[in-house]
TORDOGU-575479 format. One record per residue (C-alpha): residue number from 1; x, y, z. Coordinates in steps of 0.001 Angstrom, whole numbers, plus 500000, padded with zeros to 6 digits. Layout:
// residues N
<i:NUM, x:X, y:Y, z:Z>
...
This chain:
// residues 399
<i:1, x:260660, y:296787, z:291090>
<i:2, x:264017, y:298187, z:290128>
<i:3, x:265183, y:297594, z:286892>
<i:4, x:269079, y:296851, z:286731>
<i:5, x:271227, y:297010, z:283309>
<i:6, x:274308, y:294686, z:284419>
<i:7, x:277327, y:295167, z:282004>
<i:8, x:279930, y:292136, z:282676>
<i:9, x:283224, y:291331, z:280966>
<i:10, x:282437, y:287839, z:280606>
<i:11, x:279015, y:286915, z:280401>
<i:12, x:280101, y:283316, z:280801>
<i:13, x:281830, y:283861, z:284058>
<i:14, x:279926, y:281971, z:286604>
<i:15, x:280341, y:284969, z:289284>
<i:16, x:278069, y:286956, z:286737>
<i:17, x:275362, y:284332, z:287054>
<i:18, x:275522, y:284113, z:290709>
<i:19, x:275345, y:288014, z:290956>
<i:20, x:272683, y:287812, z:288703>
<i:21, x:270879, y:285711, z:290689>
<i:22, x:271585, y:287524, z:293881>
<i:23, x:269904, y:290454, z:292583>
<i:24, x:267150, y:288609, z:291112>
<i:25, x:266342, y:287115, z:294480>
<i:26, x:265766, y:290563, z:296374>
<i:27, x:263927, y:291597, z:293574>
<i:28, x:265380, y:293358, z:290851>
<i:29, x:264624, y:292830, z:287045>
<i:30, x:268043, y:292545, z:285705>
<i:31, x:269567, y:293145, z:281862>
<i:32, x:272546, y:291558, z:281372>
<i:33, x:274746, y:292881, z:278561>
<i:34, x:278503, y:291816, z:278027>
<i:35, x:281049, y:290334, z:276219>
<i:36, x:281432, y:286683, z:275524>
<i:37, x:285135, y:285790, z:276013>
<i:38, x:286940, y:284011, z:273138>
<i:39, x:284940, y:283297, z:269631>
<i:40, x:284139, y:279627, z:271330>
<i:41, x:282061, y:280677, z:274184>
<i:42, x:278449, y:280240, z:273814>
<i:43, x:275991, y:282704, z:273747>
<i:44, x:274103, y:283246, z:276304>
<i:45, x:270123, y:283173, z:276410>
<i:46, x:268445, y:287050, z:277336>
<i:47, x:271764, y:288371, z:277130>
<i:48, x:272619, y:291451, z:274776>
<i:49, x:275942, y:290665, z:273444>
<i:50, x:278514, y:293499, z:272938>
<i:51, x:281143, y:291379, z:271075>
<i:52, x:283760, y:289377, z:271721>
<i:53, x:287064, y:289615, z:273914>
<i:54, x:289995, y:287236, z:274262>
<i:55, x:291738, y:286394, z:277386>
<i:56, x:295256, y:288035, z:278670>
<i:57, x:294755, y:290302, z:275406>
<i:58, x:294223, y:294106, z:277024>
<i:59, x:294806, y:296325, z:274165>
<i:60, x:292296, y:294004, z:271910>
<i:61, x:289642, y:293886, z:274845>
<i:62, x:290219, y:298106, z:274380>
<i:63, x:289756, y:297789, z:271360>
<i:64, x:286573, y:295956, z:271824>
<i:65, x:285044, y:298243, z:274205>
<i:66, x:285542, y:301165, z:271518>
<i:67, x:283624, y:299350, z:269035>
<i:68, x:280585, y:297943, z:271707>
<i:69, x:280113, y:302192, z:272744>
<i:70, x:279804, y:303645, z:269221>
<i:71, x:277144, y:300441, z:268903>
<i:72, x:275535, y:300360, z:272333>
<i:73, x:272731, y:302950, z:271068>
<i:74, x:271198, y:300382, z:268736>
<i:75, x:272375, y:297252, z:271415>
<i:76, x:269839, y:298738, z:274155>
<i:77, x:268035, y:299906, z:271430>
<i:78, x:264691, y:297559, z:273092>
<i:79, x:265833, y:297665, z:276504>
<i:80, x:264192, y:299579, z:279515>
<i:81, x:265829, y:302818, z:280983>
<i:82, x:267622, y:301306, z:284285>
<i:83, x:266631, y:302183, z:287669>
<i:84, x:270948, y:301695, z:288346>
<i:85, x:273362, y:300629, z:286112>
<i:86, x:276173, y:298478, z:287519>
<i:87, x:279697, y:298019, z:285406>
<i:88, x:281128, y:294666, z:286392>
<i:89, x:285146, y:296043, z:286277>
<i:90, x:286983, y:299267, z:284897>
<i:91, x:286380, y:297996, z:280908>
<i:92, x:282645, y:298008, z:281697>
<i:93, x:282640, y:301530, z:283539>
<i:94, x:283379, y:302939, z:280484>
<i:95, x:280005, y:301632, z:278718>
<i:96, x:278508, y:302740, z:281973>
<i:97, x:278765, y:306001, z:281218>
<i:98, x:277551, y:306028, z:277589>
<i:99, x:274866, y:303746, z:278547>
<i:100, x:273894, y:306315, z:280960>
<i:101, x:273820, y:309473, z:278545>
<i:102, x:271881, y:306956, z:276140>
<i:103, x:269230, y:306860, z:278824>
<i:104, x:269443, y:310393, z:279010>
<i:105, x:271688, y:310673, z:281989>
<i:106, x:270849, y:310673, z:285715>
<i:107, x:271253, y:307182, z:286334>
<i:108, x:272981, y:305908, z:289209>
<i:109, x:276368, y:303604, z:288375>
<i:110, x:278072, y:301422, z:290586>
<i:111, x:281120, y:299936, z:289855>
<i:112, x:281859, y:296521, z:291135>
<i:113, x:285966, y:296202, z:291001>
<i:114, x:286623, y:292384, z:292470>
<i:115, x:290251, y:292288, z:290883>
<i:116, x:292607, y:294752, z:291001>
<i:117, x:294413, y:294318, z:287851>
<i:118, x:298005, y:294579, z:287787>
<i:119, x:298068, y:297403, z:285303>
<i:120, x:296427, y:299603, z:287742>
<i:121, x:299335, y:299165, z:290250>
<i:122, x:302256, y:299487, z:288028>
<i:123, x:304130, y:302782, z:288770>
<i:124, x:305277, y:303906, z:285305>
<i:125, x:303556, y:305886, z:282617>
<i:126, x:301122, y:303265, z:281469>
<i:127, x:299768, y:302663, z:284805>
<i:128, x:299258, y:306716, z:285701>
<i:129, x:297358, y:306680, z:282883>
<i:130, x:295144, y:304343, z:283252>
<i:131, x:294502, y:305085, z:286941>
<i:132, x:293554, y:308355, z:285510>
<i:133, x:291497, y:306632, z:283107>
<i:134, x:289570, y:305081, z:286573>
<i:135, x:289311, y:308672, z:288185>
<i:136, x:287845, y:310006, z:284947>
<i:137, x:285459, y:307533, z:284641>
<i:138, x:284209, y:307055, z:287759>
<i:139, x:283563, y:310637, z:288451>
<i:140, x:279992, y:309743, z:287802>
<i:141, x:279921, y:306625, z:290594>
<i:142, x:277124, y:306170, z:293075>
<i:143, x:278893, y:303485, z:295066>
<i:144, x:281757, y:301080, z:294786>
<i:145, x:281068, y:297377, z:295414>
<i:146, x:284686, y:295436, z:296010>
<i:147, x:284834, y:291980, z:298398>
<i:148, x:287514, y:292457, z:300382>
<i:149, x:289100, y:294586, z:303135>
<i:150, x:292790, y:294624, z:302049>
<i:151, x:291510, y:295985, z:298263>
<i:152, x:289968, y:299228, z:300364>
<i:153, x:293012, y:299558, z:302190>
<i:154, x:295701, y:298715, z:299834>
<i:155, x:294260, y:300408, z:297043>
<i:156, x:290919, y:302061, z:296931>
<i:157, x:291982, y:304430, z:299869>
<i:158, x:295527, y:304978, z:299216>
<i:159, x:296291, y:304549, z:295311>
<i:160, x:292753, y:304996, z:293532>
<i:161, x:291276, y:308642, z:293000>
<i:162, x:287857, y:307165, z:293387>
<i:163, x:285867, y:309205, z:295640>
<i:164, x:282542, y:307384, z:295167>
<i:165, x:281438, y:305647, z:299060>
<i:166, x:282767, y:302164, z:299169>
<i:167, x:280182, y:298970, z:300024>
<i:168, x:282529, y:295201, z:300702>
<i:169, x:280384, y:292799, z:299651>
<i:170, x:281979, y:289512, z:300062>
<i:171, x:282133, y:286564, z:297612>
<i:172, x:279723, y:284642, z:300201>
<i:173, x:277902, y:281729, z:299051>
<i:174, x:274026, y:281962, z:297619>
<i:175, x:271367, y:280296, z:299620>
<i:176, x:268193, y:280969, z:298707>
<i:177, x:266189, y:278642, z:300126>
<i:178, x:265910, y:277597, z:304083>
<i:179, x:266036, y:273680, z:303312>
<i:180, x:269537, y:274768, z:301843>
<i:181, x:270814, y:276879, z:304641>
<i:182, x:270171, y:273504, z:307220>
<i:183, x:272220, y:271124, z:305323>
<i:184, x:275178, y:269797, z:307009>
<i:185, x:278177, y:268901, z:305861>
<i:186, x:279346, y:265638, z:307236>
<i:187, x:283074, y:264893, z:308471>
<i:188, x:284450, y:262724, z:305303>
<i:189, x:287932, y:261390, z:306188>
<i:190, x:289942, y:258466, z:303445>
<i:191, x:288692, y:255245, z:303981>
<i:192, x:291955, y:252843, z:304726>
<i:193, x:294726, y:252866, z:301777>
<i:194, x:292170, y:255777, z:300529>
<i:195, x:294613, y:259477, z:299610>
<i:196, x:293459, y:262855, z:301846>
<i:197, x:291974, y:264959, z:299355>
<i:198, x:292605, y:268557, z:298385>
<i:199, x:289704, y:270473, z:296457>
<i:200, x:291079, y:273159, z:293992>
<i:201, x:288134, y:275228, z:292667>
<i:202, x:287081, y:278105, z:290613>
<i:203, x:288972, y:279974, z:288246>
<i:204, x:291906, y:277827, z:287568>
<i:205, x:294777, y:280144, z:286742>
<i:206, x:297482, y:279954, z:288929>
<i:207, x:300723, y:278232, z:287064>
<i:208, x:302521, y:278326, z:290094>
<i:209, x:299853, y:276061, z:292575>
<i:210, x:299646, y:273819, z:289736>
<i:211, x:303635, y:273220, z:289847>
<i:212, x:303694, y:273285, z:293635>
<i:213, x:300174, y:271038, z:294118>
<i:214, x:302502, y:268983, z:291244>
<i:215, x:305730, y:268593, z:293239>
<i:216, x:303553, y:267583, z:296274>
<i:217, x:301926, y:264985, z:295606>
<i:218, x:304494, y:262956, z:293433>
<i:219, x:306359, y:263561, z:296983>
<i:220, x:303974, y:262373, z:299039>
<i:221, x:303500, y:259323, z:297117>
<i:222, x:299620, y:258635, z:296399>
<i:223, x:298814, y:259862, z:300012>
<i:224, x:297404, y:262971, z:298704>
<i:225, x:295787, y:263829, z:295535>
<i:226, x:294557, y:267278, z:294224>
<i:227, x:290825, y:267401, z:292638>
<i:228, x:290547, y:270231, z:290437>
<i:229, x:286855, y:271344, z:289334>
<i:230, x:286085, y:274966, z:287509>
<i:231, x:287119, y:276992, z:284437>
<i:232, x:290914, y:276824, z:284106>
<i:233, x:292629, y:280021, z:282159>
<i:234, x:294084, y:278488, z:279162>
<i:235, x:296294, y:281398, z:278299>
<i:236, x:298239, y:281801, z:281399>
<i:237, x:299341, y:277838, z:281136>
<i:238, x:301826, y:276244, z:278513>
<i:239, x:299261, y:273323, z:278260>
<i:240, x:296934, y:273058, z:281167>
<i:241, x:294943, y:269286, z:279908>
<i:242, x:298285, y:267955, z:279022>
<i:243, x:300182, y:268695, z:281932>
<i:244, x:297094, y:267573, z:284197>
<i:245, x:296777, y:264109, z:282170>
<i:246, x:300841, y:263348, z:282569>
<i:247, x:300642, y:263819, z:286770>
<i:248, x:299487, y:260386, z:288419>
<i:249, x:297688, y:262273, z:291248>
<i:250, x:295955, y:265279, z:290136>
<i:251, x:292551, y:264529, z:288233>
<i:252, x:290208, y:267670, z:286337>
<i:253, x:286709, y:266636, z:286501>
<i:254, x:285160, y:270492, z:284466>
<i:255, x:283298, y:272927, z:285393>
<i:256, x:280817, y:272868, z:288123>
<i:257, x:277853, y:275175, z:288747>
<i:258, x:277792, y:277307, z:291823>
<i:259, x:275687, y:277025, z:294358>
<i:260, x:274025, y:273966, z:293001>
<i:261, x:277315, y:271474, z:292295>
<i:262, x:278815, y:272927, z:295498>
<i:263, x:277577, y:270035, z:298656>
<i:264, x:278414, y:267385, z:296211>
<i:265, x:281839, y:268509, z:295064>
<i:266, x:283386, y:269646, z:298229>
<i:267, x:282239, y:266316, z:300052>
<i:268, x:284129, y:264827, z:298069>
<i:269, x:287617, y:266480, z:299387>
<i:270, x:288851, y:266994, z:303028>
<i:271, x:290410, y:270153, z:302077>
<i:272, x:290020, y:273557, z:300237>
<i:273, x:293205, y:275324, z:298177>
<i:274, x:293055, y:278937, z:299218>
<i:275, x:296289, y:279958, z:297548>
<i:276, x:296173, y:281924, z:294563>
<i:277, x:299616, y:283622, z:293231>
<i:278, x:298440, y:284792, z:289991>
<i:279, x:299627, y:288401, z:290892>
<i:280, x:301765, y:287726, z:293666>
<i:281, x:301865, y:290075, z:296695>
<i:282, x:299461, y:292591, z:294555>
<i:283, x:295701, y:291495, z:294172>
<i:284, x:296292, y:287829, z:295111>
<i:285, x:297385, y:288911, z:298149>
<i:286, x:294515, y:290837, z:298973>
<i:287, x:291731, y:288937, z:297710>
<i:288, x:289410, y:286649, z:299659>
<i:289, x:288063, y:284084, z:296954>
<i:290, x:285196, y:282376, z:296468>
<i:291, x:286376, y:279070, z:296795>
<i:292, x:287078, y:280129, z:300350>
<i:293, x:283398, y:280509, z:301465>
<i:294, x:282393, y:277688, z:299029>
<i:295, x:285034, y:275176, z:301094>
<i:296, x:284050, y:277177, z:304285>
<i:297, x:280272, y:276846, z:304268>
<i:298, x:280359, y:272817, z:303630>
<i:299, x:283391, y:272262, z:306517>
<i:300, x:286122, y:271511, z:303762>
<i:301, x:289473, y:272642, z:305873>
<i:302, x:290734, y:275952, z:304294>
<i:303, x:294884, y:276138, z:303159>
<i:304, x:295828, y:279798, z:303181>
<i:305, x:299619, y:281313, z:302315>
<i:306, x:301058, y:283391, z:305043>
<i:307, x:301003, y:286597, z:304299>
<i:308, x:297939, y:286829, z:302839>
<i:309, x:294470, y:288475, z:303436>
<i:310, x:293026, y:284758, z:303104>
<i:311, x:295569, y:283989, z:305481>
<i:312, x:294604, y:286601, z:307870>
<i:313, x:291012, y:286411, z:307516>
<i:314, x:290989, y:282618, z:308593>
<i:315, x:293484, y:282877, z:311333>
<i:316, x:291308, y:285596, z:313477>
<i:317, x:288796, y:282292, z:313156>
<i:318, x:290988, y:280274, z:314261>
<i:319, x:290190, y:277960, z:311513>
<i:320, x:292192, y:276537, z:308667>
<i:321, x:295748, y:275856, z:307691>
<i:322, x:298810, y:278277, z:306556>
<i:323, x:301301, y:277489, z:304690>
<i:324, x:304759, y:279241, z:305013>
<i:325, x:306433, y:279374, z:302084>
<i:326, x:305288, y:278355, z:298538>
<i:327, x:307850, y:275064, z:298750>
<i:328, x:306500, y:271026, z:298484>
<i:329, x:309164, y:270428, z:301383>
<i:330, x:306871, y:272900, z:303568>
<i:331, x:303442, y:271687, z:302644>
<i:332, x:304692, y:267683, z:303141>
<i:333, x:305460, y:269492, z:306681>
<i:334, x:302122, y:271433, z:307168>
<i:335, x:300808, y:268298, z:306603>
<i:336, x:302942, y:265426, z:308550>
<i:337, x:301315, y:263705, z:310916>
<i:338, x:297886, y:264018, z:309430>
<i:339, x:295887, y:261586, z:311463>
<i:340, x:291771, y:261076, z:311523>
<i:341, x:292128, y:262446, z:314459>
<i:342, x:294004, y:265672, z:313629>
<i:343, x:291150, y:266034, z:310327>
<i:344, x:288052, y:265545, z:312925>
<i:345, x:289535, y:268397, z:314928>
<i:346, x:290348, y:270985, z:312331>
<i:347, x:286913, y:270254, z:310694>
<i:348, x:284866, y:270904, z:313567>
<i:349, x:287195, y:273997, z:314301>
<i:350, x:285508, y:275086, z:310892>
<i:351, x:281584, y:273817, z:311598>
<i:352, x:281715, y:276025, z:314949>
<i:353, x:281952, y:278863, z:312657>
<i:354, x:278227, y:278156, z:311940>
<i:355, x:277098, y:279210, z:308045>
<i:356, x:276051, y:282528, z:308468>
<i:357, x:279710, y:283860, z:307736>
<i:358, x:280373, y:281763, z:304825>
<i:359, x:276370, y:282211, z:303115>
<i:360, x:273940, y:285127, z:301689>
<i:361, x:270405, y:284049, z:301776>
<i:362, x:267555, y:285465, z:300733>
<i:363, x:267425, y:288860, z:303084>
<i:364, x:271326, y:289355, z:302501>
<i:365, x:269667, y:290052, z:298784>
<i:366, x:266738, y:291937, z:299594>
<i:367, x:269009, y:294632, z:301174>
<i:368, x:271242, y:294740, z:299034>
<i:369, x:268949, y:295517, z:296595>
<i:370, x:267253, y:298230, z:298605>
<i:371, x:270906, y:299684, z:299159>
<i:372, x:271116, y:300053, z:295430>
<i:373, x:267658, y:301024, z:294783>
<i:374, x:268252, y:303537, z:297450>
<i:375, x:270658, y:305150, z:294891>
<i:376, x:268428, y:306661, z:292866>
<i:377, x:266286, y:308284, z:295324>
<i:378, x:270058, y:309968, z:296160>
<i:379, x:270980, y:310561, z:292945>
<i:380, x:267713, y:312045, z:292049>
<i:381, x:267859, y:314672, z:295368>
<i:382, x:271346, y:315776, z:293892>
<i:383, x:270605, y:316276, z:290657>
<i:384, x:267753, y:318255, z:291479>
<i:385, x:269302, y:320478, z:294184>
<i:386, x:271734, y:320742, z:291727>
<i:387, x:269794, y:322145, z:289201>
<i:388, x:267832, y:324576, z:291702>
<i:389, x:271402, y:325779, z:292277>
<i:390, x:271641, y:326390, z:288664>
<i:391, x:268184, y:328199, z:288446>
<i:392, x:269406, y:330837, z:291819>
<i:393, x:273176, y:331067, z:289816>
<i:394, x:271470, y:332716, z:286999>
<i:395, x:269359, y:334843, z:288654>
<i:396, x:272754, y:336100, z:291245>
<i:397, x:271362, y:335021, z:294105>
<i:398, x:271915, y:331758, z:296692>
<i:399, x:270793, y:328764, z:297686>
């Protein structure tokens, strides 16, 4: 079995759990160690906790690292030398490497980068730096995990020093079981006087959907209203609850757990809010989010922004609808004329897809495991044909 020591930013982060899970399921033993973000998160059971980092703060999440690597020697103190050791963004490939040299060294690390952080793209002094900081510590990668296309070719190739091989493993969503991977999901149009629904899920931290989602529906009236489900990011809105509470059609019903909430949360909407413009026309361009595949795999209609990899991705299936520009006057008109019939159409244009695009069961996690457990067979043939190199180098001769 390999054993896997998982450092994550944010051990709350429900993408850590479903990783965790994924890994789990093609039969890894994994360690989870991380920070919990913001004093008010709960700790989480089998997890070894590094300390504590707070949202939208980078120089204190620094900061925090420093301190977690001078104590990660008594931290893994009980736990198992890894078979791999994956760091869960650039913060966490930092502990990589010292967890690695704790263990005495040889231990495959893969990053897994699934946000390009705007830092990284800036062109000044601060963002040289710390995209030397990246090359520096990822000159000990086995393999880079990212989940989509347009972060390879908009940064990984072009920008990033990284020369580790690159594996896109997409935010697809976790079925495990084959009873699952049958279910259905069922056409669910308003009932008469009933609004069209659209489903925003996930990570909640776009100020700018909320405004435009906003704008729209006090337009349209009570024809449309926005259901918004997940774990919103308090510090990039003025006052998220309060501004949710004061709009007549816009209702937050919490957090949901993914894959388990997700049949009963997306039948309840006829559509799924793709848009993201957190970092506009950097990472939330290029990302293809989980709420994608989520809305995908149970038939909810997909809204992407033009321009976008989302975008992109769903109009070469022919599937979905783009908006043009970021306006309520355009999204009234990407939506005019919304008839049953119209809905019945565009969700069937999205069931022909079949699931297999939008899931990863069971062997999706057995091989990636074997991919990473694969690593150290590689890492293990270097470091000894390195070494054998050393041996001949001292004696002058050559291998």
């Amino acid at each position: 079995m390999l054993d896997i020591l998982y450092l994550a930013h944010d051990v709350a982060d429900p993408a850590i759990r479903r990783r965790t899970l994924t890994l789990e399921a093609g039969g890894a033993n994994v360690t989870v160690a991380g920070f919990r973000r913001g004093a008010a998160t709960p700790a989480a059971d089998g997890v070894i906790e590094l300390g504590v980092t707070k949202d939208g703060r980078f120089g204190q999440r620094v900061a925090a690292v420093a301190k977690a690597a001078m104590l990660l020697r008594h931290k893994l103190s009980g736990a198992k030398r890894p078979g791999v050791i994956i760091a869960r963004n650039l913060e966490m490939l930092a502990l990589a490497n010292r967890a690695n040299a704790i263990f005495g060294g040889n231990v495959p690390i893969v990053y897994e980068c699934l946000d390009i952080h705007r830092l990284l793209l800036r062109k000044d002094f601060a963002g040289r730096m710390l995209r030397a900081a990246e090359h520096y510590l990822g000159r000990n990668v086995s393999l880079l995990i990212t989940s989509s296309p347009a972060f390879i070719e908009n940064y990984f190739r072009p920008v990033s020093r990284l020369k580790a091989p690159i594996m896109l493993l997409e935010n697809q969503v976790i079925e495990l079981e084959e009873t699952v991977g049958m279910q259905t999901a069922r056409p669910r149009p308003p009932q008469p006087g009933e609004p069209w629904k659209i489903g925003w899920f996930g990570a909640l931290r776009c100020r700018k959907s909320l405004k435009l989602l906003s704008e729209f529906t006090r337009a349209m009236d009570g024809k449309f209203e926005v259901v918004l489900r997940g774990r919103p990011a308090y510090s990039e809105f003025d006052d998220f609850d309060g501004f949710v509470e004061n709009e007549p059609f816009m209702h937050f019903h919490g957090a949901y757990q993914n894959p388990e909430d997700l049949a009963r949360i997306y039948d309840d909407v006829q559509f799924s809010w793709g848009i993201d413009f957190f970092e506009e026309g950097l990472n939330s361009s290029w990302l293809l989010p989980n709420r994608l595949y989520e809305g995908c795999r149970y038939n909810a209609v997909p809204i992407a922004m033009r321009g976008t990899e989302t975008a992109r991705f769903i109009s070469a299936k022919h599937i979905g609808l783009v908006l043009d520009r970021a306006e309520s006057a355009a999204l009234a008109d990407l939506f005019s004329g919304m008839t049953r019939e119209r809905y019945f159409a565009e969700f069937g244009k999205v069931a022909a897809t079949g699931s297999s695009t939008w899931v990863f069961d069971r062997a999706d996690c057995q091989r990636l495991v074997n991919r990473l457990a694969a690593l150290r067979a590689s890492d293990a043939q270097t470091a000894s044909i390195h070494e054998l190199s050393q041996k001949h180098s001292n004696k002058g001769g050559l291998l």
